[in-house]
N, C-alpha and C positions, 0 to 999 in steps of 0.2 A: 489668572487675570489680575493686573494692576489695578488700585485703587487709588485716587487722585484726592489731595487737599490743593483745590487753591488759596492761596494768602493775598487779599487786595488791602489797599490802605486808605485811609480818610483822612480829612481835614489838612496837614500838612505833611511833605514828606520829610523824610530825617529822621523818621520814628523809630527804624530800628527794624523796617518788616525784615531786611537780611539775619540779622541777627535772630528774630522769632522764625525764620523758615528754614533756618541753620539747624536751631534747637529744635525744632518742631520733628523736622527726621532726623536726629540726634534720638530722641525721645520713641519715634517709631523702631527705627535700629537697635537701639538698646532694649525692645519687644521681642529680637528676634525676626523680626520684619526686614527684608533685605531692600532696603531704601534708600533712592536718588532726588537727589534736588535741581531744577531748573529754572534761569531766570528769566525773564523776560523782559528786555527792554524797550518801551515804544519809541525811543529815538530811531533818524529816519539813516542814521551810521550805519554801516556793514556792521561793524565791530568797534571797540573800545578801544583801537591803538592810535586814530589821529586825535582823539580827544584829549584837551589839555587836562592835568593832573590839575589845574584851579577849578575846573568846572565839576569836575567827573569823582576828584580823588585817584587813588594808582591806576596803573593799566596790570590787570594781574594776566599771567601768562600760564601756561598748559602747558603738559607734559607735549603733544599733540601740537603746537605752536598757535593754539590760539589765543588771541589778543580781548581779555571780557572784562567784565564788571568787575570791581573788589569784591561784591556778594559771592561769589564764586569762590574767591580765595578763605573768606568765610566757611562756604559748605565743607570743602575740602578738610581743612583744620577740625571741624565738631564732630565729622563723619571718617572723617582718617579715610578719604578716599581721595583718586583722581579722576577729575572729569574730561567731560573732551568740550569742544567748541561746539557741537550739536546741544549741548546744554544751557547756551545762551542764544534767546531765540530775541531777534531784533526786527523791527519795520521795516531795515533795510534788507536782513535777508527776507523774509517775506517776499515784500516786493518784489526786491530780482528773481528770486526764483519764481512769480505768477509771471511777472513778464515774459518770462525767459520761456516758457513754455507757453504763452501766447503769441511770440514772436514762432515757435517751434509748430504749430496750429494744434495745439496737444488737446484744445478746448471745443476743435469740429465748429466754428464759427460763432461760439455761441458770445454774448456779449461778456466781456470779463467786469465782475464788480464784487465790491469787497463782503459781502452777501452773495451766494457762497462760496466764492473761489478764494480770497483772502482768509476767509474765515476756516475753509479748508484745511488749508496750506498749514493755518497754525496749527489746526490737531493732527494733523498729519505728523507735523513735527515733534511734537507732545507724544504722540502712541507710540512712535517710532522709538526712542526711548526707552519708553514704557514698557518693551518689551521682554526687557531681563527683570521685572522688580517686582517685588512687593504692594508695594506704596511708591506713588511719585509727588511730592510736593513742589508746587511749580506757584514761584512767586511773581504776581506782576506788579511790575515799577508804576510808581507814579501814585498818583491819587484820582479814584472813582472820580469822575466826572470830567475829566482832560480827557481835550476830544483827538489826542493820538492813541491813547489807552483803549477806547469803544471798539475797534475791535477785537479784540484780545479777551474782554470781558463777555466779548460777544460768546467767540470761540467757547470758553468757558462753562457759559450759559449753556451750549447747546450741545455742549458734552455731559452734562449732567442728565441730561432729556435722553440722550443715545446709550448713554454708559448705565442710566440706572441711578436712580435718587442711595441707594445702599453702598454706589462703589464714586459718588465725587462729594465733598463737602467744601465747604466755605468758611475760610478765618477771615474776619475782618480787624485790621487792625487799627485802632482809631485813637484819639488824646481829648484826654482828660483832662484841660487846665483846671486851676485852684486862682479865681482874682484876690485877688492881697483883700480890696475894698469889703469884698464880704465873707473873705476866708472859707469858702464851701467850694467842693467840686463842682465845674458844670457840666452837664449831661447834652446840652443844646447841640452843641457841634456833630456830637456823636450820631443824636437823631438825627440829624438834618443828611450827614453823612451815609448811612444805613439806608436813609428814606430814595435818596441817588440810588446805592444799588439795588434798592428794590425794583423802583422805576427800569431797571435793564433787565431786569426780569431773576435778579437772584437777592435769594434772602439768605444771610449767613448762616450760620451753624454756630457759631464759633466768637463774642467778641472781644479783640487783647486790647483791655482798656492800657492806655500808656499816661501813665501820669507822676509826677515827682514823688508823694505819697503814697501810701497802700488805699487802694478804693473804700470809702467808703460804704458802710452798708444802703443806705439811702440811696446812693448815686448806683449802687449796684440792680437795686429793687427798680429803679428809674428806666436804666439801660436798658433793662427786659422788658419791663412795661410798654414800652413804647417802638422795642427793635423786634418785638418778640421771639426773642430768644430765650432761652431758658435760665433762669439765675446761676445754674450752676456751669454755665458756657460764657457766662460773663467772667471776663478771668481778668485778675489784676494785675499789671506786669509793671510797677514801678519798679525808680530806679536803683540800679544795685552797685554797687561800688567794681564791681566787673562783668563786663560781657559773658566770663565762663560762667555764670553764677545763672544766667538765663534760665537755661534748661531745666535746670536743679529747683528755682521759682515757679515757673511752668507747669511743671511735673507737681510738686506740693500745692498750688493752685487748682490740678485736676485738670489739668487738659489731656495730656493723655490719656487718658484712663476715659476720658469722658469723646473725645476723637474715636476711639478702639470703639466702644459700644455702637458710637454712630454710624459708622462703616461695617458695621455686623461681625468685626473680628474675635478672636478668642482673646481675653483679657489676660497677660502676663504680669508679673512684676519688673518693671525694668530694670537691669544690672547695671548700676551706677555708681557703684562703688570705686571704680578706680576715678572715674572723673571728681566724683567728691571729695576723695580723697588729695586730687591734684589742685582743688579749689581752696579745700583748709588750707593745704600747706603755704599759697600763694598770697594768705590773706593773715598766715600766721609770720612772713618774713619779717626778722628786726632789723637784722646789718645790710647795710643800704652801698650802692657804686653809684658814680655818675657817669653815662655817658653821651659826650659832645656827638650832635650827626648835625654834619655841615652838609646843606642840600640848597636847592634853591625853591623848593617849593613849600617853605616851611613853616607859612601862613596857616596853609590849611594839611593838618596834622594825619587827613587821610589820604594824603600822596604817597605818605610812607609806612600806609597803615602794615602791610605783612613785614616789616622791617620792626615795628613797634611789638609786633607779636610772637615774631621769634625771640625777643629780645625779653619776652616777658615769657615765653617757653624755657628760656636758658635762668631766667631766675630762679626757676620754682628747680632745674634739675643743680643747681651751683648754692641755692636755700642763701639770694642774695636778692635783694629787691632793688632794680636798675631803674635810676630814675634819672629820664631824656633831659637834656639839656638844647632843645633846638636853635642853630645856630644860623643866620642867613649867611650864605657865603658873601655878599655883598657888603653885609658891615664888616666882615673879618677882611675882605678889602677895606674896609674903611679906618677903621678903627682898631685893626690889627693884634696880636696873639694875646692880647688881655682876655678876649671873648672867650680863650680857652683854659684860663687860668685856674688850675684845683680837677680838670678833669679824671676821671680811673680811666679813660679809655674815650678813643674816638673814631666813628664811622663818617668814611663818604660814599655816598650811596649815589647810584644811576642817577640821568636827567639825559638831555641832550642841547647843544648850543654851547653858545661861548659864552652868555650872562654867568657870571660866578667863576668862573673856571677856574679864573686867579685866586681866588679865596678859598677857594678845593685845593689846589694845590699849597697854598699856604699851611693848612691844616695835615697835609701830609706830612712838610717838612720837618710840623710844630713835633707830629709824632714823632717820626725816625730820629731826631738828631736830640729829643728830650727822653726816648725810649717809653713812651706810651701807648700802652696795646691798642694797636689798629687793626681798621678791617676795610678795604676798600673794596669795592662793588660798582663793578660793569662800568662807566664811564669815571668811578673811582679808581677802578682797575688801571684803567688808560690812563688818569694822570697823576697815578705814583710815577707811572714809569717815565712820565713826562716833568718830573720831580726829580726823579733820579740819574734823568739825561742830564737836566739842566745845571744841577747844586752838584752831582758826584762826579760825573764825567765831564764837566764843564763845556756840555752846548747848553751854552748860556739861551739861543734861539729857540733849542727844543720846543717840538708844540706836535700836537694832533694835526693832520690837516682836514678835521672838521671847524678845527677853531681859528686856522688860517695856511689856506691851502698854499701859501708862498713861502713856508716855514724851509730852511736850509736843510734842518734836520727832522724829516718828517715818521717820528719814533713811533707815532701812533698812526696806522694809512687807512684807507677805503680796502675792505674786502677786494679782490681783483673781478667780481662777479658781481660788484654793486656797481660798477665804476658807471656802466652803459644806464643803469634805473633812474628812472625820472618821478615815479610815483611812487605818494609816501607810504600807503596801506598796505600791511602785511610782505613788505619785501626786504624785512632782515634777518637774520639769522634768528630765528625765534622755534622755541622750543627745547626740550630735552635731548641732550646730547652727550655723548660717552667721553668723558674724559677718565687720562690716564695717570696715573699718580705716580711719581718716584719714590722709590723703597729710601726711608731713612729719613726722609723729608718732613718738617711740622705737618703739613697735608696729608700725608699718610697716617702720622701717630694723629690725626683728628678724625680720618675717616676709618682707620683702620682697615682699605685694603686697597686694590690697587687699580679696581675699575669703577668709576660711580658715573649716575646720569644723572645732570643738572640742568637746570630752563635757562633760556639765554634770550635775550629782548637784543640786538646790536650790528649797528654795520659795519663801525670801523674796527680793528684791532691791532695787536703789536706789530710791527715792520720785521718781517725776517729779518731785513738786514744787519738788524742791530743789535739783535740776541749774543753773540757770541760778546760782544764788546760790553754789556749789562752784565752778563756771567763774569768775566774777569775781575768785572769792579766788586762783585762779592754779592748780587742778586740772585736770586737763586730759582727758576722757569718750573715749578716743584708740580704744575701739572699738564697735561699739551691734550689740543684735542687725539680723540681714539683715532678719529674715522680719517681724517686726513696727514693726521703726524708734523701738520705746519702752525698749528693755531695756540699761539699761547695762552693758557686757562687759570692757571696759579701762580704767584708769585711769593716768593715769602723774602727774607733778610735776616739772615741767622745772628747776626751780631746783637740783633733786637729782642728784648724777653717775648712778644709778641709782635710779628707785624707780618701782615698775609693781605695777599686781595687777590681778587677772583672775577672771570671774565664774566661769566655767570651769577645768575642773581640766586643765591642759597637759601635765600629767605620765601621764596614760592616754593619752597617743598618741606619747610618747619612743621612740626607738629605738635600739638599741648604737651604728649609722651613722648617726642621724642624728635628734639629743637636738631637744627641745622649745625651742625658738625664745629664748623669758622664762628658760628654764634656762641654756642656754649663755650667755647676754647676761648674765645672775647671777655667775654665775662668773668670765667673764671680769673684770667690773666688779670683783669681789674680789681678783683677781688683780693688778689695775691698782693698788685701792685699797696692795696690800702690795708689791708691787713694783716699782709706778711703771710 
């Protein structure tokens, strides 16, 4: 029988609860405890793929082809597992499925309200799960008292009541400011925060104070006092110079160990030794790369969050500390290849639209024709090769016809099964898919063999018709999908000490042990490129 932590948050959100509900089953798994994470979003979305990468940060993608949160992509990386799309539980699916089944009269007439039918729907979803595990920790978004969250909190609640005060607990994770004017931690937010989820009927177990400094003892003795918790469930989770470091804080803090007792489980030491060991090493790197990713969304740094992670997976395996360079493709329109001036290497990474495109494609050129290791990605993918129509084969018009569907030479097309789709949600090519690698090929010598599955987010891709005319000019097609034998997956350019791109996004399936194939190969090559 499963045992549930849920993680809620207070006072503001940005805290970090993804991150504590990463390491928190990181920490139960490392027990021996065969442990999954779920998130929970009360937005009224189906799912995370119409939402813009400004509002939201990435859309992260599933083996499974679903479209969720970046917290996901989190659990996945600390737990070295993959999840599926049932793990992200949203008000939209909710909704449609109570509807769906009031419309079906599944209810025998009874009036449908979100007390208990809604509230159902979620633990239903939640056990459902639950059912292969150990321990399930199921994070909800938002902060205690937003009134899309209540029910959720609800649901919660009344699984603690059903399930047994021994098999659900409560982390609350809350912030601790420090004001300049009187230099002390305050504790007020906290209480006031707690005092909410009491009012819904649950008291924590659990609270991660988040604060810039290490908690003071006073502000500690305070917390309890007044959340009544226990001193040693007040736990202090300032900040650490990396996210891996989390866990490792956590765990020396005593939440584990103090979680395990409170769920009545047998108390292990946790084996963490390889992650600590993957933490010294990444905090002990001297020699430094730089590398340029031209995107357009590069305002906010977590659009390209599983892009920054692999990239920081490939350092600690290359013992080379990669330090981003964010570029707007919009000024590299503007103000042109200075922006890339001293780079070890450069990524263009997915988006969709035409804003930027020309500034992507600039950045390709800057690579190929200076010999700078590159890596292009999935709408990067698409305009190398709309780079290398236009500069190597002289169709100077080359384009995507996502970027303008009157292009003469349209090198980048619509899937032939998107062509009739009118709605945006969930109808691209999305998910892990088998591609096939050619013997002899740089994508073979990175993956070393000749079938892998990769997640793919995309509608448009290469135009058969122009493959063979790309091959001649000395391109080289280095992977093709398995299942259909028409889709092109890899690309590389052998004249170049590096340069590869990929239809597919590499970087959702990176791991802290063991980074994504085109990443590590990147980095090294930059590496090479600066230090010989």
């Amino acid at each position: 029988m499963a045992k549930f932590i849920f993680v809620t948050g207070g006072v503001v959100s940005g805290l970090g609860k993804g991150i504590t509900s990463a390491s928190l089953g990181m920490l139960m798994e490392s027990r021996g405890l065969k442990t999954t994470n779920i998130k929970i979003d009360p937005y009224l979305n189906y799912d995370a793929g119409t939402m813009s990468p400004y509002q939201h940060g990435e859309v992260f993608v599933l083996d499974d082809g679903g479209e969720v949160d970046l917290d996901l992509g989190n659990y996945e990386r600390f737990l070295d597992t993959n999840l599926t799309f049932e793990h992200n539980i949203t008000t939209g699916k909710v909704y449609s499925a109570v509807i769906e089944k009031e419309r079906r009269g599944d209810y025998l007439g009874a009036t449908v309200q979100v007390i208990p039918h809604i509230t159902n729907e979620i633990k239903e979803r939640i056990r459902k799960i639950a059912e292969e595990y150990d321990i399930v920790v199921v994070e909800i978004g938002g902060t205690v008292g937003d009134i899309e969250s209540m029910p959720f909190l609800e649901a919660a609640r009344q699984m603690q009541l059903e399930e047994g005060r021994d098999n659900v607990a409560f982390v609350h994770v809350t912030y601790v400011p420090k004001l300049k004017v009187v230099g002390e931690q305050k504790t007020k937010p906290t209480q006031h925060s707690v005092k909410e989820l009491r009012s819904l009927g649950i008291q924590p177990d659990a609270i991660i104070a988040r604060s810039e400094d290490p908690l003071e003892e006073g502000a500690r003795r305070k917390i309890s006092l007044f959340t009544n918790v226990p001193e040693e469930a007040v736990i202090s989770a300032y900040d650490v110079e990396d996210t891996y470091e989390v866990p490792l804080l956590l765990e020396r803090e005593g939440l584990g160990r103090y979680l395990t007792k409170r769920l009545g489980l047998e108390e292990k030491e946790p084996d963490l030794k390889a992650w600590e060991e993957m933490v010294r090493k990444y905090k002990n790197l001297k020699e430094e790369v730089e590398i340029g990713i031209v995107g357009k969304y590069v305002k906010l740094a977590d659009s390209y969050l599983s892009i920054k992670e692999a990239l920081k997976h490939s350092s600690i395996a290359n013992e080379v500390k990669v330090k981003i360079r964010w570029i707007e493709a919009e000024d590299l329109e503007k103000e042109g290849f200075k922006l890339l001036d001293g780079v070890d290497g450069i990524i263009v990474p997915g988006g969709f639209g035409a804003r930027g495109s020309e500034g992507k494609i600039m950045a390709v050129k800057y690579a190929r024709e200076n010999d700078i290791p590159f890596l292009g990605i999935c709408f990067g993918f698409q305009l190398t090769v709309v780079e290398f129509a236009r500069h190597v084969l002289g169709l100077e018009e080359a384009n995507s016809t996502e970027i303008n569907p009157q292009t003469p030479y349209p090198v980048v097309d619509l899937l032939p099964e998107q062509r009739e789709i009118d709605k945006l949600g969930g109808t691209m090519r999305l998910g892990a898919y088998p591609v096939k690698i050619k013997e002899g090929t740089l994508a073979h010598k990175l993956y070393g063999k000749e079938l892998i599955y990769e997640r793919h987010r995309h509608r448009w891709e290469v135009n058969p018709e122009f493959v063979r005319e790309f091959e001649r000019a000395g391109l080289v097609f280095s992977g093709i999908s398995a299942d259909d034998k028409r889709r092109m997956e890899i690309l590389e350019l052998p004249t170049n000490s590096y340069f590869i791109a990929t239809q597919f996004h590499p970087e959702f399936k990176s791991r802290p042990m063991r980074p994504a194939p085109v990443f590590k190969g990147l980095v090294k090559a930059a590496k090479e490129k600066r230090y010989g």
